[in-house]
C-alpha positions as CSV (number, residue, x, y, z in Angstrom):
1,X,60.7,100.3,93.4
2,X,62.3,99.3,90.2
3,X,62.5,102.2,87.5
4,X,61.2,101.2,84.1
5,X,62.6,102.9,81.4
6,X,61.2,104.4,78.0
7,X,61.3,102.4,74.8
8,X,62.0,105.3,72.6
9,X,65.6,105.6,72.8
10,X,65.9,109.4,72.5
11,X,63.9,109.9,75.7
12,X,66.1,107.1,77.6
13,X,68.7,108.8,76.5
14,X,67.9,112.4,77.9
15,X,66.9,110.6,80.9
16,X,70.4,109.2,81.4
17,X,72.0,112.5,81.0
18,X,69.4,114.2,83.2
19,X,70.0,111.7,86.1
20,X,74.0,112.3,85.3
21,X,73.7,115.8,85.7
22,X,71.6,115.6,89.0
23,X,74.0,113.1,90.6
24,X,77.4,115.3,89.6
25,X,74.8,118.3,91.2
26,X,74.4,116.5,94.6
27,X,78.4,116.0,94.8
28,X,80.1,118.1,96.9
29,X,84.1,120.3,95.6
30,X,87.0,119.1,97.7
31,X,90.0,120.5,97.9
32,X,93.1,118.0,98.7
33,X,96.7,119.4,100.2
34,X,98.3,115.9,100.5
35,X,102.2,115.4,101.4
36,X,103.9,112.8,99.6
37,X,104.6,108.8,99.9
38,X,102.6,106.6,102.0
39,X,99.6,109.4,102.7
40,X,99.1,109.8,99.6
41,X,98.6,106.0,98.7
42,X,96.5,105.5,101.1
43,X,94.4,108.6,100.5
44,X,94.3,107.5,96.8
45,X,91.8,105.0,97.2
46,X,88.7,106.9,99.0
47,X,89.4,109.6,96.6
48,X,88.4,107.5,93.9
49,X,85.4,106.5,95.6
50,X,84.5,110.2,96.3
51,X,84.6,110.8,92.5
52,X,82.4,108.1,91.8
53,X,79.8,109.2,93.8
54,X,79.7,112.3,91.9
55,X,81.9,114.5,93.9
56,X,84.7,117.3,92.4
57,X,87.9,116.8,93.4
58,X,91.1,119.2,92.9
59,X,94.1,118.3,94.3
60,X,97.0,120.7,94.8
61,X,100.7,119.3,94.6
62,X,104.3,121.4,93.6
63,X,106.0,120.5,90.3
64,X,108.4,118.9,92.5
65,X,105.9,116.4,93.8
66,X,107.5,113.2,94.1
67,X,104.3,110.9,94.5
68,X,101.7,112.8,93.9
69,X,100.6,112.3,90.0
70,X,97.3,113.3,87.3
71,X,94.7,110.9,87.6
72,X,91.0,110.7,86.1
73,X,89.8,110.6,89.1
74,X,90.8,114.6,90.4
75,X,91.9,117.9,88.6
76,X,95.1,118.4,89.8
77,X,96.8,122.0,90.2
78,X,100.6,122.6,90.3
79,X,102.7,125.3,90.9
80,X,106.2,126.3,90.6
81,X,109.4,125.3,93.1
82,X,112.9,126.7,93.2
83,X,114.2,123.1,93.1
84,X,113.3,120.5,90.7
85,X,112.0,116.6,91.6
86,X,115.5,115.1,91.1
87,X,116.8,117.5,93.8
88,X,113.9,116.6,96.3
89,X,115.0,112.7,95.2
90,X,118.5,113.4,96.1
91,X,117.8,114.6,99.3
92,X,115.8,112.0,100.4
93,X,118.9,109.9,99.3
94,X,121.2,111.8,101.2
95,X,118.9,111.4,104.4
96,X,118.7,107.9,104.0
97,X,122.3,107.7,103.2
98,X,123.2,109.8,106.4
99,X,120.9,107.3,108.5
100,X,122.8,103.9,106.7
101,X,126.2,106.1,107.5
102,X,128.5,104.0,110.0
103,X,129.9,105.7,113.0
104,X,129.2,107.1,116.4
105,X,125.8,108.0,117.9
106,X,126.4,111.2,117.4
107,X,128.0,111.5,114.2
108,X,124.8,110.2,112.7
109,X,122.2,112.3,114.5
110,X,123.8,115.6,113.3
111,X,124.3,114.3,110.1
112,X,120.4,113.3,110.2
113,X,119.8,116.2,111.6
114,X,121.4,118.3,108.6
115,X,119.6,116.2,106.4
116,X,116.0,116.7,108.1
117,X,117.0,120.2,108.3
118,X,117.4,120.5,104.7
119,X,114.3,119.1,104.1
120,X,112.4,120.9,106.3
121,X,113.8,124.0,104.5
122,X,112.4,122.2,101.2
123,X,108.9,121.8,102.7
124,X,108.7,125.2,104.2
125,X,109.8,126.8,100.6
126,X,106.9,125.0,99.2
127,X,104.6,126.0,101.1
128,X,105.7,129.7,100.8
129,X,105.3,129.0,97.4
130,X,102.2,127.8,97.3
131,X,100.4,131.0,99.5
132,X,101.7,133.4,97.6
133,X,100.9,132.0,94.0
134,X,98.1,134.4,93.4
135,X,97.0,132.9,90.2
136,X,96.1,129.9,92.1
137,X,95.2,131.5,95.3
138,X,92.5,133.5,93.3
139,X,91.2,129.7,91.4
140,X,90.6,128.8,95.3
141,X,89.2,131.5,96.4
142,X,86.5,131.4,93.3
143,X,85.9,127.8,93.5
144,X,84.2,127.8,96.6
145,X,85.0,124.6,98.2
146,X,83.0,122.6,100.6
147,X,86.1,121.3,102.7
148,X,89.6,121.0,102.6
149,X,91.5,117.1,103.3
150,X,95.2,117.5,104.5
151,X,97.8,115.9,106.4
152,X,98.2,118.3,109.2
153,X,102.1,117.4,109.0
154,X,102.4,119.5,105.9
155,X,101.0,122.9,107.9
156,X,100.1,124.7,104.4
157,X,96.3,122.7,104.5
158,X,96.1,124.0,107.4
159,X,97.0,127.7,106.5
160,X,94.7,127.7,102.9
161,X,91.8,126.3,105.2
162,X,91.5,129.2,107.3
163,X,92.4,131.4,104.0
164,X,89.7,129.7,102.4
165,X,87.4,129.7,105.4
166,X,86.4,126.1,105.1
167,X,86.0,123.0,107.1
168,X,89.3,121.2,107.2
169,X,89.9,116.8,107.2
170,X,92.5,116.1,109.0
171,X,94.4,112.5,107.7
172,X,97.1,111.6,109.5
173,X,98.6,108.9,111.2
174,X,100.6,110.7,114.0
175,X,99.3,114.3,115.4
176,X,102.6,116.7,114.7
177,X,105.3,117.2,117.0
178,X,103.0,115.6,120.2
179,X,100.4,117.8,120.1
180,X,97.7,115.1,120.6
181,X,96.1,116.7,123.7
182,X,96.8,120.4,123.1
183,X,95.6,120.4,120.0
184,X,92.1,118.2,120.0
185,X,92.0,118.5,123.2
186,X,92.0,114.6,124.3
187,X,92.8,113.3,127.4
188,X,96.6,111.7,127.1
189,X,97.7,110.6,130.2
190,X,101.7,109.9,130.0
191,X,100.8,107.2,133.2
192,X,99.4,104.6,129.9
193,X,99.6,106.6,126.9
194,X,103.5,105.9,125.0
195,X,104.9,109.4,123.7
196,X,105.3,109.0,120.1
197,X,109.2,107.7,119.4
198,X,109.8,106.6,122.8
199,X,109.3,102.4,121.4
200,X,107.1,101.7,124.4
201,X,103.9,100.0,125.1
202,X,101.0,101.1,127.2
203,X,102.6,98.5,130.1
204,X,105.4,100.8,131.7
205,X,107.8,100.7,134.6
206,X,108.2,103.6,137.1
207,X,111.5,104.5,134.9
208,X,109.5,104.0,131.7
209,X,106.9,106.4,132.8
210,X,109.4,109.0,133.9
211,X,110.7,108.8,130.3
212,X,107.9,108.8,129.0
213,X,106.4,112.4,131.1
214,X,110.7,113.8,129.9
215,X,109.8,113.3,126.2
216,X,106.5,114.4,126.7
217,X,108.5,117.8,127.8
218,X,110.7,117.8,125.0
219,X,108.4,117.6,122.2
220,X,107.1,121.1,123.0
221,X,110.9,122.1,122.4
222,X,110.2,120.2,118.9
223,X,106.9,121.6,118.5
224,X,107.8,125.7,118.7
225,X,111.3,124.0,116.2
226,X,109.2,122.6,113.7
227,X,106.1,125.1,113.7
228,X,107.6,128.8,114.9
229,X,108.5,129.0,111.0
230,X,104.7,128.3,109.7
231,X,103.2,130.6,112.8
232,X,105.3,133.7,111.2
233,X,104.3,132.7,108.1
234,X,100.8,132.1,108.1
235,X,100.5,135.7,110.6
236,X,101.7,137.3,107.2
237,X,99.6,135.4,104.9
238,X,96.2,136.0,106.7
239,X,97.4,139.5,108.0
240,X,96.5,139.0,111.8
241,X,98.5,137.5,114.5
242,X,97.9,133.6,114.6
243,X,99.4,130.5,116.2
244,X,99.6,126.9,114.5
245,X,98.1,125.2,117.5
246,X,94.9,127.5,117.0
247,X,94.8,126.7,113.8
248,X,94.9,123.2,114.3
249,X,92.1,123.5,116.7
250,X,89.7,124.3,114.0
251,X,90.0,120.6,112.4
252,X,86.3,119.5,111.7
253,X,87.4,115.6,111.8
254,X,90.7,114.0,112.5
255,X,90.9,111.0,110.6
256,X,93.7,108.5,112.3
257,X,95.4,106.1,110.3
258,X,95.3,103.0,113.0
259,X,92.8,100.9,114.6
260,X,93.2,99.9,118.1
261,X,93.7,95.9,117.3
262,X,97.8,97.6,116.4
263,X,97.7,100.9,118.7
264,X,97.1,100.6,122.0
265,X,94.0,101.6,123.4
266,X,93.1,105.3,124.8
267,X,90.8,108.4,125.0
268,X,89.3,109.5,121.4
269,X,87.0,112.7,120.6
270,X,83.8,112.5,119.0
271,X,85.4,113.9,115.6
272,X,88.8,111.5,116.5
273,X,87.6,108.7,113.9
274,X,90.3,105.9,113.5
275,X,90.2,104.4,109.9
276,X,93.1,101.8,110.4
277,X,93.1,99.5,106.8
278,X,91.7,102.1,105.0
279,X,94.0,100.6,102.0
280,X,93.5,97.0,102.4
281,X,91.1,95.9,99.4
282,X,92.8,94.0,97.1
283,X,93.1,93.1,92.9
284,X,93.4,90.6,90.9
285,X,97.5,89.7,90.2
286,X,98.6,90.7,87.2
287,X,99.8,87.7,84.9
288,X,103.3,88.5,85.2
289,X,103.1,88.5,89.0
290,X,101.0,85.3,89.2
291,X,103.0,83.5,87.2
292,X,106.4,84.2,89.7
293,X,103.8,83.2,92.7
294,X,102.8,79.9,90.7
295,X,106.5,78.9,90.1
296,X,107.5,79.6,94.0
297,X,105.7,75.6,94.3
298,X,104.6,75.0,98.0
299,X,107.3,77.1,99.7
300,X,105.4,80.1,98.7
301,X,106.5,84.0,98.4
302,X,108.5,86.6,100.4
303,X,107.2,90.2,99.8
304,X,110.2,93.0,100.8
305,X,109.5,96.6,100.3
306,X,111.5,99.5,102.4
307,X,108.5,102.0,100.8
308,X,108.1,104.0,97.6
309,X,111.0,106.8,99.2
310,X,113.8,104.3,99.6
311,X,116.0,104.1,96.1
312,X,118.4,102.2,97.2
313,X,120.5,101.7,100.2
314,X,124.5,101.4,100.5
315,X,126.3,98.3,98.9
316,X,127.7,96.6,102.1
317,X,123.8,96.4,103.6
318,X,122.2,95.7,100.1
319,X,124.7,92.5,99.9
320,X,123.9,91.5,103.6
321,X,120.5,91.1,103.3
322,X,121.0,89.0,100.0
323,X,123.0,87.0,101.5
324,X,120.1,86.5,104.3
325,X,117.5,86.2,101.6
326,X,119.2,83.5,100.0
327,X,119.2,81.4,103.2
328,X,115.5,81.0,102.6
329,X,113.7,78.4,100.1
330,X,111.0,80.7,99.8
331,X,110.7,83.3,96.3
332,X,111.7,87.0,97.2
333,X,110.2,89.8,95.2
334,X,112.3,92.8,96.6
335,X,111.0,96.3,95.4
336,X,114.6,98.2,94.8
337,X,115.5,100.2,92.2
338,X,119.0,100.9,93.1
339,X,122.5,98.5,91.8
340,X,121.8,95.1,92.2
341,X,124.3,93.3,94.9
342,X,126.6,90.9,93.2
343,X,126.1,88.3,95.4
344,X,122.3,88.3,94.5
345,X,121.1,84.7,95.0
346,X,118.2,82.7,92.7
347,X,115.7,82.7,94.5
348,X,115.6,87.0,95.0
349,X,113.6,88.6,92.3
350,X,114.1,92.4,91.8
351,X,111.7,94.8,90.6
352,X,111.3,98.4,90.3
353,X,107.6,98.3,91.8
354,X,105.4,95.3,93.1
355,X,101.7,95.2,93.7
356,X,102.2,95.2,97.6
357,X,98.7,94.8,99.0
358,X,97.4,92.3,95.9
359,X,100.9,90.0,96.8
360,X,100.2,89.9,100.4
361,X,96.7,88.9,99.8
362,X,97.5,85.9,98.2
363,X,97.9,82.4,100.5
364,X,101.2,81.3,98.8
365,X,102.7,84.7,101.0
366,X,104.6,83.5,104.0
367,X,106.2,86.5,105.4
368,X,106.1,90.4,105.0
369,X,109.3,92.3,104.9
370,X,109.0,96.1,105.4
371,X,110.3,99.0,106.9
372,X,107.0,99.5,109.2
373,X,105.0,102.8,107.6
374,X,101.6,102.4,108.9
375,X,100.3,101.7,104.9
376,X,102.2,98.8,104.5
377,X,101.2,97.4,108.1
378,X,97.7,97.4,108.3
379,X,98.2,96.1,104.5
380,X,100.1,93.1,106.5
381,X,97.7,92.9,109.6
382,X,94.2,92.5,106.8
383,X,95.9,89.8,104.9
384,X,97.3,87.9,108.2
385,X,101.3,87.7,107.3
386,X,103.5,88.0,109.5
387,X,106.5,90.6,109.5
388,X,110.0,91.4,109.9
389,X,110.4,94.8,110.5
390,X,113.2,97.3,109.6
391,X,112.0,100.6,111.1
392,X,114.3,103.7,109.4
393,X,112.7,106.9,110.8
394,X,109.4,108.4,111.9
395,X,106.6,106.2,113.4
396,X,108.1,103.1,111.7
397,X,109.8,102.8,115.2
398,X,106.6,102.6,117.3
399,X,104.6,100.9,114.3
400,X,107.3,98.1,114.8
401,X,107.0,97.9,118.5
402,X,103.1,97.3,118.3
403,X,103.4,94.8,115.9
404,X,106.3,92.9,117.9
405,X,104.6,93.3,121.0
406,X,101.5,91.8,120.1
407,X,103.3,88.7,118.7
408,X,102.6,89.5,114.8
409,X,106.5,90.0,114.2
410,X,109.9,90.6,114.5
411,X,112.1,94.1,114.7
412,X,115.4,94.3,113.8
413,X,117.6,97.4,114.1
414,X,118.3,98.4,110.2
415,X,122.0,100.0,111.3
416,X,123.3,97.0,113.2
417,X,121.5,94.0,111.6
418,X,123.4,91.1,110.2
419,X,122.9,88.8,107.9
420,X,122.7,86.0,110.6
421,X,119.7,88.2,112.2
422,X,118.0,88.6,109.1
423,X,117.9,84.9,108.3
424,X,117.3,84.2,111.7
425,X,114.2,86.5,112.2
426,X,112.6,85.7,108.1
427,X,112.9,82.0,109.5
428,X,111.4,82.6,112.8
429,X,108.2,84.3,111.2
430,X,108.0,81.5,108.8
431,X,108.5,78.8,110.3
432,X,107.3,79.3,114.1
433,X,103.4,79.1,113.9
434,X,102.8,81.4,117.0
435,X,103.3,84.7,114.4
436,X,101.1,83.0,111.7
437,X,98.6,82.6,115.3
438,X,98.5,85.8,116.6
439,X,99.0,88.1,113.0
440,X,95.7,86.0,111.8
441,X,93.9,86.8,115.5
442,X,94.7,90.6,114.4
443,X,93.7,90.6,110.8
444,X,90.2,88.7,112.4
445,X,89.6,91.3,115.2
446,X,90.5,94.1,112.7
447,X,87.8,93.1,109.5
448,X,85.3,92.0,112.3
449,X,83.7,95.8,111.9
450,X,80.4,97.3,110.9
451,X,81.8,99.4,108.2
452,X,84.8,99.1,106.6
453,X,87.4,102.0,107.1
454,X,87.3,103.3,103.3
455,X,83.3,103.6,104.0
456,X,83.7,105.4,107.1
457,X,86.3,107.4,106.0
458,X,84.2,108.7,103.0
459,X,81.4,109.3,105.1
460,X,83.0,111.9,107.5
461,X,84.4,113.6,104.6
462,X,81.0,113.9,102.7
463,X,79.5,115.0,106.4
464,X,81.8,117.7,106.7
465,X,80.8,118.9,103.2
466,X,77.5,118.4,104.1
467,X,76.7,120.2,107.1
468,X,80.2,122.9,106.3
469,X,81.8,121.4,109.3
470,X,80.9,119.7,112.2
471,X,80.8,121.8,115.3
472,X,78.7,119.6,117.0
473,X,82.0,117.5,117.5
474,X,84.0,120.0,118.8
475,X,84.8,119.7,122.1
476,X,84.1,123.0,124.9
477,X,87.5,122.5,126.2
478,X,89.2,124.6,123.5
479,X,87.3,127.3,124.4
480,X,88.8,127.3,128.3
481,X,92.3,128.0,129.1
482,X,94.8,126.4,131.1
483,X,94.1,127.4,134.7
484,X,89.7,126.7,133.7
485,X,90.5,123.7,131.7
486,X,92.3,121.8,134.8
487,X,89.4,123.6,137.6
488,X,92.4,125.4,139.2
489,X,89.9,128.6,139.7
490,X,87.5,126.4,141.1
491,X,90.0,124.6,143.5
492,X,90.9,128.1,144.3
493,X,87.6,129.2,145.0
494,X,86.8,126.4,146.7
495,X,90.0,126.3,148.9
496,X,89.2,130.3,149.6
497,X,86.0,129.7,150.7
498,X,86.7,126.6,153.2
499,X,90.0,128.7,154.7
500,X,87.1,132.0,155.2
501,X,84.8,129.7,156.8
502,X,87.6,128.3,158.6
503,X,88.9,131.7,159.6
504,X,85.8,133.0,160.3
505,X,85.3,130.2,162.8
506,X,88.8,130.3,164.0
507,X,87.6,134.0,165.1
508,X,84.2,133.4,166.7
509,X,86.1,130.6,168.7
510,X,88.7,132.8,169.9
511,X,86.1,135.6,170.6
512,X,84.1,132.8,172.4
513,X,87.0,131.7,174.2
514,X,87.7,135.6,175.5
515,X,84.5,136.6,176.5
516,X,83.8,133.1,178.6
517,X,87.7,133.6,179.8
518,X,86.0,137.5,180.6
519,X,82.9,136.5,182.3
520,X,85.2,134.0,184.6
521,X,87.5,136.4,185.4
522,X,84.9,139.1,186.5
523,X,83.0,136.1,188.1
524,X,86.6,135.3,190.4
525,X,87.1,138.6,190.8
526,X,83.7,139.5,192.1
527,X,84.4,136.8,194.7
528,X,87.2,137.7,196.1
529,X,85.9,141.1,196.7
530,X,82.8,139.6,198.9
531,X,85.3,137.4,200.7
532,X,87.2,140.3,202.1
């Protein structure tokens, strides 16, 4: 039913307002506790979309925030760090630096190590920070929110949801520090499911699966490392004696970052909602860009991005992989900010920042360079280029092992990489059609959906805020412990009551056995006496 509108134009104007005001009055308030770099791009999008259907968004970053910027489409609240966003820059250098450092094994872990220490330390400080800023603490608590969206990684959503008492969104690509099962409560066999880091695929051998059970075991080392600070912390802030895993329990949704054409496929929960390509629509190139994909003629474009965290990276591997580039008659737009090499050939292009997902979408693009964050991935696997991966630290590892193993690229190891294995891999993706084959049978299994991911994603988040949760999802299992959970106090039961029964019959046998031994004995003896 069409509506008609008034002729006078003072009543279609109140009308206009009127229906303004009842749409922003259907819209739900969400409160967003995002961690920087690639969740936050790919958060950015559906958050616009939330906003447009009428819905209040406040986002809350530190003044140290490295990605996370004002927009139009959120308020966003800040708050003060004891370190500024040059220092949080510089430490991300030194980490990356630490990782690009030559020497042993072991001299680069524990200077990783250090590094991811340090960090850590940074995170944990804002956090802190955060809790205990009661002029924002009390804006929250008067705003009355309808849910809360986080990246469980950064534990502070987690703490200000149960502060807040609200349902909490989980986004996230990888559940912290292997906590898949314990903390939704989703069957993860270690027999087919790959431990995160471990760079295997759900087809292992016997020793593959003994690793795989061994990290399995040393991920709850890193899991009481990386959340026995927060579990002290958060006990203080809400004043009663709390552990992170409980807390986690209490997601509403967990919102995955993959889609089972990359990850491999396994057990989900009802509120387990994969959103894979949630950041795959595409724009219109800018002139500027066009114009450098128009002038690449028919040997078309080379996109290289290491991700919005990576500066720069040390001279010696900066001039390798020019040297590689140069090799190739295909146009290179590399995203670096840092020196230029000096042996920069003509057909690399630097810039500071390149439309990523708008460049890959366009035919001319023959190959995808990229350090393998999930973002960047799925950006690669909806416009069907192949990659050549150059994992650094995180998931990238097992993000590159997907891809290679279903055929869509090639990995190479970023510390040991030549330039002979850089040209020789950015060839092979080019040139070899089986990558072109099986990247384009991926992007067409992956958009062949009944709602794309950005929908889907926005609907769970409005249905939380909806319905103030969804308990309906939640699974019985965190209610049981251990021993209930696995049926051991059945099996027990079970077992005592089959060893009763079988003792009991053991006993009625034996008694059996004695009085019909008895009865024989009197009978012989009985005999004998009438013999004599």
């Amino acid at each position: 039913m069409a509506l008609v509108l008034p002729s006078h134009p003072q009543v279609t104007v109140t009308l206009l307002v009127l229906l303004s005001v009842l749409s922003l009055a259907a819209g739900g308030k969400l409160l967003v506790v995002s961690v920087d770099g690639s969740p936050w791009s790919s958060a950015l999008e559906f958050l616009q979309v939330l906003k447009q259907k009428g819905h209040e968004i406040v986002v809350v970053a530190s003044e140290a925030s490295i990605s996370v910027k004002p927009s139009e489409n959120f308020v966003m609240k800040t708050y003060p760090v004891p370190f500024t966003q040059d220092k949080m820059n510089g430490s991300l250098d030194k980490f990356l630096e630490d990782a690009f450092a030559e020497g042993s094994f072991l001299e680069r872990f524990f200077k990783v190590r250090e590094s991811m220490k340090k960090l850590s330390e940074s995170t944990f400080i804002t956090c802190e920070r955060l809790l205990y800023n009661k002029e924002l603490m009390r804006y929250l608590k008067e705003s009355n929110f309808d849910a809360l969206f986080t990246d469980p990684v950064l534990s502070c959503g987690v703490i200000l949801a149960e502060y807040l008492s609200i349902p909490s969104i989980y986004f996230l690509r990888l559940i912290p520090c292997g906590l898949d099962f314990a903390a939704t409560q989703c069957p993860s066999p270690p027999s087919y499911v790959p431990r995160a880091f471990t760079d295997y695929t759900d087809h292992m051998n016997f020793l593959q699966r003994v690793k795989n059970v061994i990290f399995e075991t040393s991920n709850l080392f890193l899991c009481i490392f990386v959340l026995n600070p927060y579990e002290k912390l958060a006990s203080d802030f809400l004043q009663r004696d709390v552990t992170m895993l409980d807390l986690f329990r209490k997601a509403s949704i967990w919102l995955l970052r993959y889609d089972f054409v990359l990850e491999y496929p396994r057990p989900l929960m009802p509120n387990m909602i994969p959103i894979g390509g949630v950041n795959c629509a595409h724009k219109q190139l800018s002139q500027e860009f066009e114009a450098i994909v128009n002038a690449s003629g028919e040997h078309g474009i080379v996109v290289f991005s290491l991700g919005s965290m990576v500066s720069e990276i040390p001279m010696k591997k900066a001039m390798e992989i020019a040297d590689a580039l140069g090799s190739v008659p295909q146009t290179v737009l590399w995203r670096y900010t840092g020196e230029a090499p000096p042996n920069l050939p003509k057909n690399v292009k630097l810039v500071k920042w390149l439309p990523q997902n708008d460049l890959l979408a366009h035919p001319k693009t023959r190959a995808f360079i990229t350090h393998g964050g999930s973002h960047g991935v799925y950006e690669g696997i909806c416009n069907a280029v192949p990659m050549v991966i150059m994992p650094l630290f995180g998931d990238q590892m097992d993000n590159a092992k997907r891809v290679e193993s279903r055929g869509a690229g090639l990995t190479l190891n970023i510390l040991e990489m030549t330039s002979k294995d850089i040209s020789d891999a950015l060839k092979a993706v080019i040139n070899d059609k089986k990558y072109k084959e099986n990247i384009q049978r991926l992007s067409d299994l992956h958009l062949d959906r009944p709602i794309h991911p950005l929908d889907l994603a926005v609907h769970w988040v409005e249905f939380v805020m909806r319905h103030k949760g969804a308990p309906h999802l939640r699974p019985a299992a965190h209610d049981l412990n251990w021993i209930q959970y696995h049926s051991l106090d059945v099996i027990a039961f079970l077992l005592a009551v089959v060893l009763l029964f079988l003792f009991i019959s053991l006993k009625c046998c034996m008694f059996c056995c004695r009085r019909c031994c008895f009865k024989k004995g009197r009978k012989s003896k009985s005999g004998k006496s009438k013999t004599h």
